[in-house]
C-alpha positions in Angstrom: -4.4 -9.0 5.1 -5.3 -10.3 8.9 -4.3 -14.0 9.3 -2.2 -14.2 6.2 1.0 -15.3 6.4 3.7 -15.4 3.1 6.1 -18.6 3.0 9.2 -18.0 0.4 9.9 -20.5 -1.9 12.7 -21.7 -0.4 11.2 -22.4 2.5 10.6 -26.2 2.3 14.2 -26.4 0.7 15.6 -24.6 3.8 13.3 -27.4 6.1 14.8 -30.2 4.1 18.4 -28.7 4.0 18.3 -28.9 8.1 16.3 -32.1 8.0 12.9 -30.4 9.6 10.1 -33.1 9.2 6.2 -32.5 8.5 4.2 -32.2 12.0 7.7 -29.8 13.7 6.8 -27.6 10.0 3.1 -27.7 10.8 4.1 -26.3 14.5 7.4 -23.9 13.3 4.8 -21.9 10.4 2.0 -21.5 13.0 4.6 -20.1 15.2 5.6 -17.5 12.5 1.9 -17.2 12.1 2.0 -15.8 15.9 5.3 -14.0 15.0 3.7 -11.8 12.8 0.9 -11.5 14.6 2.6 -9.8 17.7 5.3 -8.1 16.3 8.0 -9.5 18.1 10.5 -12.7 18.6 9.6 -12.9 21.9 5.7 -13.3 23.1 3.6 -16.1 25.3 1.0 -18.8 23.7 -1.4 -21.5 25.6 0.1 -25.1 24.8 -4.1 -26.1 25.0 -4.7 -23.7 21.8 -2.2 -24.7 20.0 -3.0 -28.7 20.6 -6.8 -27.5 19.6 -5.7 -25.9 16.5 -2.9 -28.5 15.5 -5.0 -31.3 16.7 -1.8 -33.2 18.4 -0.9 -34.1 22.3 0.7 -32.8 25.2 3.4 -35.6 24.3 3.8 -34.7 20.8 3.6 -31.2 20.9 6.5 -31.4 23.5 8.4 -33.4 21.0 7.9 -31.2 18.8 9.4 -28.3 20.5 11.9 -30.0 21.4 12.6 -30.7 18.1 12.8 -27.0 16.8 15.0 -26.5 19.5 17.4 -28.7 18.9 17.3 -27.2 15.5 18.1 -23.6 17.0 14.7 -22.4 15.3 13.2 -21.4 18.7 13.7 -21.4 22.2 10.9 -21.7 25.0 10.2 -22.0 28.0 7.3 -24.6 29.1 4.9 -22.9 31.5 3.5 -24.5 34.6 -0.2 -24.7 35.5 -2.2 -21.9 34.0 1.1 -20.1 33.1 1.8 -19.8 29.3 4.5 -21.1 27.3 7.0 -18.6 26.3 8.5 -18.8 22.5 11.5 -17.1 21.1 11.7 -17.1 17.4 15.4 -17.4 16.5 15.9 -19.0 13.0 16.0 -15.3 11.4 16.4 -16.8 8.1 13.3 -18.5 8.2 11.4 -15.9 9.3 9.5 -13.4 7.4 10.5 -9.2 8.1 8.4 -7.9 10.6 6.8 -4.4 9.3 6.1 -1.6 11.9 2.8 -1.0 12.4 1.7 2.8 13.4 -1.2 2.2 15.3 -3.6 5.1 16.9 -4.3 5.0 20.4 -6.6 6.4 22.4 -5.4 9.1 25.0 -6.6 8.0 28.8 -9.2 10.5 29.5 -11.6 9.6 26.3 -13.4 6.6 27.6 -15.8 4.1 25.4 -19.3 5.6 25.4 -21.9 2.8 25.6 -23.8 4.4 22.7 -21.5 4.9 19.8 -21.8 2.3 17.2 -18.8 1.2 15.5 -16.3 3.6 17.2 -12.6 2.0 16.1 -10.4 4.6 17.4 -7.5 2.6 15.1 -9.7 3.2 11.6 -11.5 6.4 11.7 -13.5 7.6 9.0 -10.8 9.5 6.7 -8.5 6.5 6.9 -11.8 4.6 5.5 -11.8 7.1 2.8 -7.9 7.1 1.9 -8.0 3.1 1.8 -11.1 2.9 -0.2 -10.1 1.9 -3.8 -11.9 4.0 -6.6 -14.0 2.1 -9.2 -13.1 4.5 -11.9 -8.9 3.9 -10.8 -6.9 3.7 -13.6 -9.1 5.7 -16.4 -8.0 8.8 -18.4 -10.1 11.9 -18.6 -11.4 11.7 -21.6 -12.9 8.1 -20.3 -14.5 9.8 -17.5 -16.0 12.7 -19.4 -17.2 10.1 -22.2 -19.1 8.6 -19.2 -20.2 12.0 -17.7 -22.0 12.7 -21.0 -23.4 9.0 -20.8 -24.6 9.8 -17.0 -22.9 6.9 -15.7 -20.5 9.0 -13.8 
């Protein structure tokens, strides 16, 4: 599910165990959100998004990494000017498994055609059609032939 992100029950036990306050949890679960979203420990974020999403300063979202880091639950690197900040996700407990994703790309020489509607090279049809859940899932043959005979099927 896009945007979803699944927080184990002990994870506010583990914040209170290493004494992690509310506002540096609000920061460290929508870093996890990014996390999961790039695959990897390791990616770049915009300190202005994250202020317009948290709704906080420059001076406490600074705090605030500093105060992850001091917990060893990341480690960044503040970016100058237009330049991004650059996170590294450490606390490995605290962090959900990544999954590999196998994602369909698009050799080089096929190029986007102007007019094709909805071309997603990563969701062709037949994937559509394998993730498409039956109505009928779950019933017995006799069921289905009972509704045959009814028309309903």
């Amino acid at each position: 599910m896009k945007g979803y992100q699944f927080l184990e029950n002990d994870f506010f036990d583990m914040c209170e165990i290493r004494k992690i306050q509310r506002l540096p949890q609000l920061l460290y679960i929508y870093l996890r959100g990014l996390y999961c979203r790039f695959q990897k420990p390791t990616f770049s974020w915009s300190d202005r998004i994250i202020r317009g999403h948290l709704g906080v300063t420059q001076t406490t979202l600074a705090t605030l990494k500093d105060y992850l880091q001091e917990r060893g639950l990341i480690q960044f690197t503040s970016g100058t000017g237009r330049t991004p900040t650059q996170y590294t996700m450490l606390g490995a407990i605290m962090l959900p498994e990544l999954r590999v994703l196998k994602i369909k790309t698009l050799p080089k020489s096929s190029k986007h055609h102007e007019g094709l509607k909805n071309c997603d090279p990563y969701n062709t049809s037949n994937q559509r059609l394998n993730n498409r859940i039956g109505i009928f899932q779950g019933t017995t043959k006799e069921e289905k032939e009972d509704l045959r005979t009814r028309g309903l099927l």
